[in-house]
N, C-alpha and C positions, 0 to 999 in steps of 0.2 A: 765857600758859599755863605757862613753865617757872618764873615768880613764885609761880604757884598752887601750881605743886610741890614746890615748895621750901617753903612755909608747910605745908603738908598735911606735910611730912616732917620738921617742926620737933618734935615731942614726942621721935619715934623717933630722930632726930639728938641730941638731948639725951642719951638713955638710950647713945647709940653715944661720946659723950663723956667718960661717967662711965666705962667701961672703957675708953680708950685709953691715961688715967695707967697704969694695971696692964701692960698692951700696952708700952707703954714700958719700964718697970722690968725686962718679959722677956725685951726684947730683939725684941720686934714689928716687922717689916719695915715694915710700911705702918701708919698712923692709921686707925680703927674707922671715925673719922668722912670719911674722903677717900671707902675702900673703901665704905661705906653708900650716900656719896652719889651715886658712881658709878653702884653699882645700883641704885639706887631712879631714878635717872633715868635710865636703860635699861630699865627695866620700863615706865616714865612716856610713855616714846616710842612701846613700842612697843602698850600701852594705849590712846594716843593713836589708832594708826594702824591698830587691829583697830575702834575705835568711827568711823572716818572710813571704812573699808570696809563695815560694818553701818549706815552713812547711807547710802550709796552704791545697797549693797540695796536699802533700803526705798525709795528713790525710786524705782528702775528699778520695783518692783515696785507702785509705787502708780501711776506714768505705766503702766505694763501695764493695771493694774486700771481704769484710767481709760479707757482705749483699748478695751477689750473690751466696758466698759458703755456705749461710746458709740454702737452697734450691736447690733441686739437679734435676735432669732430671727424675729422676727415683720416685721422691716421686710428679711429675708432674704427671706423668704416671698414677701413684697410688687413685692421686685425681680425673682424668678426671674417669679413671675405676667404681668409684664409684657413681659418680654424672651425668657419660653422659656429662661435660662439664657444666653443672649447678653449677658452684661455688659459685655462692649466686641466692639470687631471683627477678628476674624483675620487675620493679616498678609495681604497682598496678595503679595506678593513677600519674596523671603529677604533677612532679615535680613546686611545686611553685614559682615565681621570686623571690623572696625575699631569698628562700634557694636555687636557683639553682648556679652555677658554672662554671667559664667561659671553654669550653674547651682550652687545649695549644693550642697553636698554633706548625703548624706542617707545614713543608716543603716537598711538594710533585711533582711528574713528572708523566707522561702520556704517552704513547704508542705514542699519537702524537704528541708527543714534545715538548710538556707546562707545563711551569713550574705554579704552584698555593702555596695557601699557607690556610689551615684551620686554623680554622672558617671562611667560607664566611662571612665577615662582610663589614669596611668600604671602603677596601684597599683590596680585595680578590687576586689581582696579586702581586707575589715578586716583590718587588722592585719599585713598580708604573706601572709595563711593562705591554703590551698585549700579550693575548694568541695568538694563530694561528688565523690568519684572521684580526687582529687586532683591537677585539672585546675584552671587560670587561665581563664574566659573571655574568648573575644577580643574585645579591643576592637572594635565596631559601627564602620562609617564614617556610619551613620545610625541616631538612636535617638530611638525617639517615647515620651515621657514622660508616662502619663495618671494624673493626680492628683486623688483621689476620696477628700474628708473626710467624705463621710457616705454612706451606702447606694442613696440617691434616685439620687446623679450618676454607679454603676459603671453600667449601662448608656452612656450619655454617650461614658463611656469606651471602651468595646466599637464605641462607632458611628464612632469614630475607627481603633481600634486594628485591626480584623479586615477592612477594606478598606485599610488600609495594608500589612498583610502579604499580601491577596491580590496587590498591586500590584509586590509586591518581594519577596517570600519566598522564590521561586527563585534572588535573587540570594547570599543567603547573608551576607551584609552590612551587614545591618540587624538592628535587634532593637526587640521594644516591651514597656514595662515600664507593666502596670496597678498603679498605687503606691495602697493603700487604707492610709489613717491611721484607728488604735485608737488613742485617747484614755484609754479607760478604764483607772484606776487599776489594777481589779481583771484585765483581761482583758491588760494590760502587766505583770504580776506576772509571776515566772518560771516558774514552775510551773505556772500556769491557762496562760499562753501558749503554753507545749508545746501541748498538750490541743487549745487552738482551734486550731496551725498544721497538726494531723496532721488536724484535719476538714476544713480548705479543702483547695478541689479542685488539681488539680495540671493544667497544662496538657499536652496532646499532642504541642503544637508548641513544638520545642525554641528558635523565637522567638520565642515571646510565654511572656512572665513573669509572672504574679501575684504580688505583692508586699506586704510589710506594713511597715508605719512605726509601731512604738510608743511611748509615752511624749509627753511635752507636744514641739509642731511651734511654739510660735508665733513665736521666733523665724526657723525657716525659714519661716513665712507671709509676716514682717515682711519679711523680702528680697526674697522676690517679690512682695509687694504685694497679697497674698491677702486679700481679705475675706469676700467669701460666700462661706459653706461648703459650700451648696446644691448651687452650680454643678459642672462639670468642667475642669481646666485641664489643657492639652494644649500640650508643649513638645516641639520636634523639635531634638534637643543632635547636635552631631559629635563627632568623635571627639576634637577638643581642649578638651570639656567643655561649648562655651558653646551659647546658647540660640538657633537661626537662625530661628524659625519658633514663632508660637503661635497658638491656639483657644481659644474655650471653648462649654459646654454640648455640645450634639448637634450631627454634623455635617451638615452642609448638602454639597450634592454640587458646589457651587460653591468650598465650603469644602477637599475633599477632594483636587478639580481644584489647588489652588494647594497645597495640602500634600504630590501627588505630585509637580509641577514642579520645587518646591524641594527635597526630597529627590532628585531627579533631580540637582540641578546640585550637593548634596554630595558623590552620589555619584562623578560627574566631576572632582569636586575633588582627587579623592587622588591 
């Protein structure tokens, strides 16, 4: 590669040699042709290294493209029809610290105007900022996480979410966050998405949160292993961020039974 540059810079080297006599005669500190060839092969490198990071792109972006067609809306369809949204089975018991997992971190907005950022841990507002009022909310010792990529699955999440907090809601200690992801180009605009955050509805209960995620997720999909869109995924995080407990679809009272015990015993944890 630095041969190729070298001939590619063989005319301009020429023309850098015919004034370096003159260069000389003035008393020229340095050779036309030293200084040229320096930078021309500092340009050469760094040419090099902006075209091996636009490879780099276009693969990440082509293994994407390839991953996203390899699953279709319709064989979505196909799977929720047969499971009710049950795409695997919800933990039996809480997940252990030592195998649990941090959730991503996720960038989200509010009907009232605050921006936050999941896992509530040490740093729960973007940026260092306060919310409305000028308050930090407190970190949860238990937080159930209901994540709804498309309209079908926010009930799902509701059937989780609103017997969780009858269960614990006088504890003060818990909190549940209904996370709905906009995809759309147009409605993740800044402007349009003012407009849609002041028409959702705001919640009553100062522990349950409705929540928005805009702009492309697939990378957080890809972490947690998310495929159907269809479904509801339902993650119960602690206070040190990670994942002890999950669901998915509608819940089952059998389901609910094992998602208050384990919350129970985070509870006890602190």
């Amino acid at each position: 590669m630095m041969l190729r540059a070298r001939r590619a810079a063989g005319p301009l080297l020429r023309l850098a040699d015919a004034g370096a006599a003159g260069e000389r005669i003035c008393g020229g500190a340095q050779p036309s042709r030293a200084v040229f060839t320096r930078g021309f092969l500092d340009f050469f490198k760094t040419w090099s290294k902006e075209t091996a990071e636009d490879a780099e792109k276009k693969a990440k972006a082509k293994a994407r493209l390839t991953d996203e067609m390899s699953r279709g809306y319709f064989q979505d369809i196909s799977e929720i029809r047969k499971n009710a949204g049950k795409i695997a089975v919800a933990s039996k018991t809480i997940i252990p610290e030592v195998a649990a997992v941090k959730f991503p971190n996720l960038a989200l907005e509010s009907p009232a105007g605050r921006a936050l950022q999941l896992p509530l841990v040490a740093s729960p507002m973007l940026d260092g900022s306060h919310g409305a009022g000028g308050t930090v909310p407190v970190v949860p010792d238990a937080a159930l996480v209901c994540l709804s990529f498309r309209a079908s699955s926010q009930k799902m999440a509701e059937s989780w979410s609103l017997p969780f907090l009858d269960a614990f809601g006088a504890n003060g200690e818990v909190e549940a966050y209904e996370v709905s992801f906009i995809d759309s180009w147009l409605l993740s605009s800044s402007p349009v998405r003012r407009v849609f955050l002041k028409t959702m509805r705001k919640s009553d209960n100062p522990q349950r949160h409705a929540v928005y995620a805009f702009g492309d997720h697939y990378d957080f999909r890809k972490e947690l292993q998310i495929v159907n869109l269809l479904t509801g995924y339902i993650y119960l995080v602690d206070r040190l961020g990670r994942i002890r407990w999950q669901g998915f679809g509608a819940a089952t009272q059998e389901e609910l039974s094992s998602l208050t015990a384990c919350a129970s015993i985070l509870l006890d944890e602190k």
